[in-house]
C-alpha positions in Angstrom: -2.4 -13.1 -14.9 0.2 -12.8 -12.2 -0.7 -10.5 -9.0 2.1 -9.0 -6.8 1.0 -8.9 -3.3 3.1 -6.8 -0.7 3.7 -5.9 3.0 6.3 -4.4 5.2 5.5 -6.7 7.9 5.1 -10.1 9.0 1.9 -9.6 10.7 0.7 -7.6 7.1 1.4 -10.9 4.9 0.5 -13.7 7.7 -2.9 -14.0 7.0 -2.8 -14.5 3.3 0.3 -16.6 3.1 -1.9 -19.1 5.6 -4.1 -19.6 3.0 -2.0 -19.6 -0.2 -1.8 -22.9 -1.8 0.9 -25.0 -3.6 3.1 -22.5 -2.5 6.8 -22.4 -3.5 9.7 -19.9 -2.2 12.8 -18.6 -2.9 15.0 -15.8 -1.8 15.7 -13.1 -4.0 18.3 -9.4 -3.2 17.3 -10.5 0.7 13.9 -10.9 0.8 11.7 -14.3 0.8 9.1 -14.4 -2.4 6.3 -16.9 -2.1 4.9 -18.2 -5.0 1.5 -19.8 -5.2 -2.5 -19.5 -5.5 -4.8 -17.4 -3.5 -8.5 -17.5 -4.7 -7.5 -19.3 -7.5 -5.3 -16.7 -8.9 -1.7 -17.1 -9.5 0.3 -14.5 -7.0 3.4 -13.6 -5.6 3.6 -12.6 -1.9 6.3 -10.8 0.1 7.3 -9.1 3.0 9.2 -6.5 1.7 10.9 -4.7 5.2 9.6 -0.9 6.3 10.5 2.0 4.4 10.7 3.3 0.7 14.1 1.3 0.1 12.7 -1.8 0.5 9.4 -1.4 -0.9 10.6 -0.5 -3.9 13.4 -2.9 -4.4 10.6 -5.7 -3.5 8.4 -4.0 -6.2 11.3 -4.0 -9.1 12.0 -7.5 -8.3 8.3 -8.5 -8.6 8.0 -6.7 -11.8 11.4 -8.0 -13.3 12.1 -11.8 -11.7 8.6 -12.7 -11.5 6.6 -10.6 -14.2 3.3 -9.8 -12.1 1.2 -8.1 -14.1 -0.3 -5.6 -10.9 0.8 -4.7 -7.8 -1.1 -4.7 -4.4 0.7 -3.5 -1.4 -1.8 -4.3 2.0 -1.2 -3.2 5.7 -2.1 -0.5 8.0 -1.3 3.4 8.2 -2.0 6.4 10.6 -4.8 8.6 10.2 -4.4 12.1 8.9 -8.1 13.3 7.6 -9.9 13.8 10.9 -12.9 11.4 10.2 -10.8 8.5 9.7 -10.8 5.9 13.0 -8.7 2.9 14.2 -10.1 -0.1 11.5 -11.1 2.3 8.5 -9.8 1.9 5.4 -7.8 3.7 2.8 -7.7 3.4 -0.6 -4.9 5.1 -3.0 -6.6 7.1 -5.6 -2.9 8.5 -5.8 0.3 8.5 -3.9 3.4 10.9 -3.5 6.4 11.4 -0.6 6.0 13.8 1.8 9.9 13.8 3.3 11.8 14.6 0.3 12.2 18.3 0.2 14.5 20.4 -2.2 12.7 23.4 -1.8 16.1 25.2 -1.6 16.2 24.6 -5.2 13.4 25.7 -5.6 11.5 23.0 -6.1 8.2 22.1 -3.9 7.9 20.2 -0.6 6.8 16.8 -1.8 8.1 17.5 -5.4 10.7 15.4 -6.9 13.4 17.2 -8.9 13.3 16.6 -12.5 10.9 14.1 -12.7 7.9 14.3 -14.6 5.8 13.8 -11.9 5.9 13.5 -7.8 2.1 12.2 -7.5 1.6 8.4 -8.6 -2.2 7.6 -9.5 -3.3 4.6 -8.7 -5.3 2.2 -11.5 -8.9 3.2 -11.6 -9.7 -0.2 -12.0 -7.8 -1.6 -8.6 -9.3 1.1 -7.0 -12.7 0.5 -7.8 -12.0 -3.7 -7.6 -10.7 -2.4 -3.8 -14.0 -0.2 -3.2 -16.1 -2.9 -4.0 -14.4 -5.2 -2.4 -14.5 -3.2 1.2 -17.6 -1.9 0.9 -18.4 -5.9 0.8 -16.3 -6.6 4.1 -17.7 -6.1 7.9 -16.8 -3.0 9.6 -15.4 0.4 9.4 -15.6 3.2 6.8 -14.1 3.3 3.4 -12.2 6.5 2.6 -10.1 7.5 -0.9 -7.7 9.4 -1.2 -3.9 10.2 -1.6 -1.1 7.9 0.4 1.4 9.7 1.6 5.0 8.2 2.7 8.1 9.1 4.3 10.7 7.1 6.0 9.8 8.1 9.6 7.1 7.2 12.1 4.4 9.9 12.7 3.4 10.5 16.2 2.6 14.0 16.4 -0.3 16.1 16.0 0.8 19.1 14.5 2.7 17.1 11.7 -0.8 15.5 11.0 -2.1 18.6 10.6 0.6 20.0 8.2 0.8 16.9 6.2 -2.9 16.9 5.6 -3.2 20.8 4.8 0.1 21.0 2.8 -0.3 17.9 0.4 -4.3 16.6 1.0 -3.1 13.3 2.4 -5.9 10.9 4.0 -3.3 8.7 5.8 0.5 8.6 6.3 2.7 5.2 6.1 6.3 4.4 4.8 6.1 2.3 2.0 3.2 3.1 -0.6 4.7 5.7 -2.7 7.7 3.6 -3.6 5.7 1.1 -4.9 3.8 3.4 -7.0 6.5 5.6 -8.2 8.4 1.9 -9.5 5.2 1.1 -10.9 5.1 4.4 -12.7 8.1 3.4 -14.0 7.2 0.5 -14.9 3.7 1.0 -16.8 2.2 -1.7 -14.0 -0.7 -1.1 -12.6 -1.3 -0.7 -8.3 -3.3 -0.3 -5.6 -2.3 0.7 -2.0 -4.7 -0.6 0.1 -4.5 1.1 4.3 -5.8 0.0 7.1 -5.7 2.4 9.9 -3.7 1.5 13.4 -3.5 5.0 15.0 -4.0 8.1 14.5 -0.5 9.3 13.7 -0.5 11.3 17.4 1.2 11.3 20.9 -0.4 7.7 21.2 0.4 5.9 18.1 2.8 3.9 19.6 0.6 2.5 21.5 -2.3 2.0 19.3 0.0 0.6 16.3 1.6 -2.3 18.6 -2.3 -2.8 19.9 -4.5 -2.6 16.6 -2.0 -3.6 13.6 -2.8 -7.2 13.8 -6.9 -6.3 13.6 -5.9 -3.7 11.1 -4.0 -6.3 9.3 -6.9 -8.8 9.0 -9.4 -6.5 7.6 -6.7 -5.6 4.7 -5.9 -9.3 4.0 -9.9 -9.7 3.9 -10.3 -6.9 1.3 -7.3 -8.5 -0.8 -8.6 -11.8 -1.4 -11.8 -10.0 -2.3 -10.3 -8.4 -4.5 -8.7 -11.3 -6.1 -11.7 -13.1 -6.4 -13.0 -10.4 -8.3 -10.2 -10.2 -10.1 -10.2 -13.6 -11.1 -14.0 -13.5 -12.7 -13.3 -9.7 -14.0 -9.2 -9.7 -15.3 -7.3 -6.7 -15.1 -8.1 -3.4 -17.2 -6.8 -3.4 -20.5 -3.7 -1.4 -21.2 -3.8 1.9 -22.7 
């Protein structure tokens, strides 16, 4: 069992490639891949850049170079459900974009033209290894929900509030429904696990530079929980 581990960020990968062991690297279409143990489970780790482009390349390459047999992509987000607070977490029960828009077409907001599907569930089991594995942690609330992504930063209140009424998003970042949609693809199983920085408003500029590197360590926390779990449990068997 081989465990893809992703984040857009330095500060989102830091804390578990400190404590990966007999770790080897090599770089791979731009991006640095670290192979190597974490809880005693075979993984791959990178930093995959911000934004859907890059998350999803990372995620193809760890499915095709490196044959993980899961994907886990860690590190914070901005609130959109109203009860969620700087710290809390956010587990994907599904994922889908919220910038793509062919609705000239006649197509939904959010849909993707002439794909099967937009929305990207997440595997039950990761999710419920991720549940168990916060609710275990110090801290916060859990919340689950639907990811939503789009390749800009959210920093306004009324787009938090159409984003949450129009597609039932819990949190908004850039990456995670790239990931899942290649993993779709791919019949690989994910997770997205959030952390929250800010609450996607006029101040999440400031909150995100403050909070991401708490936000970041409670994720990496929840991740080599989940690992550990993962290593005494195994992944669910393939349908």
């Amino acid at each position: 069992m081989v465990i893809g581990l992703i984040g857009a960020m330095d500060e989102e990968i830091a804390l578990l490639l400190d404590e990966m062991e007999a770790v080897s690297e090599e770089k791979y279409a731009g991006t640095h891949y670290h192979r190597g143990r974490l809880e005693d489970v075979s993984v791959v780790l990178c930093k995959s850049g911000v934004g859907k482009v890059n998350a999803a390349v990372s995620t193809q390459v760890l499915i095709d170079r490196y044959r993980v047999d899961a994907v886990i992509f860690t590190g914070v987000a901005g609130a959109l459900h109203p009860d969620l607070d700087i710290g809390d977490i956010v587990i994907s029960t599904e994922c889908q974009q919220h910038d793509i828009d062919a609705s000239p077409l006649g197509f939904a907001p959010g849909e993707i033209p002439f794909q099967e599907t937009s929305v990207f569930q997440a595997d039950p089991h990761l999710v419920a290894l991720a549940e168990e594995a916060s609710e275990k942690a110090s801290g916060g609330k859990t919340m689950m929900g639907k990811i939503l992504s789009g390749d800009q930063f959210v920093s306004d209140t009324e787009r938090v509030r159409k984003l949450h009424e129009r597609f039932g998003g819990v949190c908004v970042e850039m990456e995670g429904a790239a990931v899942a949609h290649v993993c779709h693809l791919n019949r690989v199983p994910f997770v997205i696990l959030r952390s929250i920085s800010d609450r996607a408003d006029h101040s999440a500029h400031v909150n995100f530079t403050r909070f991401t590197k708490m936000a970041s360590r409670r994720s990496a926390g929840i991740v080599r929980r989940m690992l550990a779990e993962l290593r005494q449990k195994g992944l669910a068997p393939k349908s």
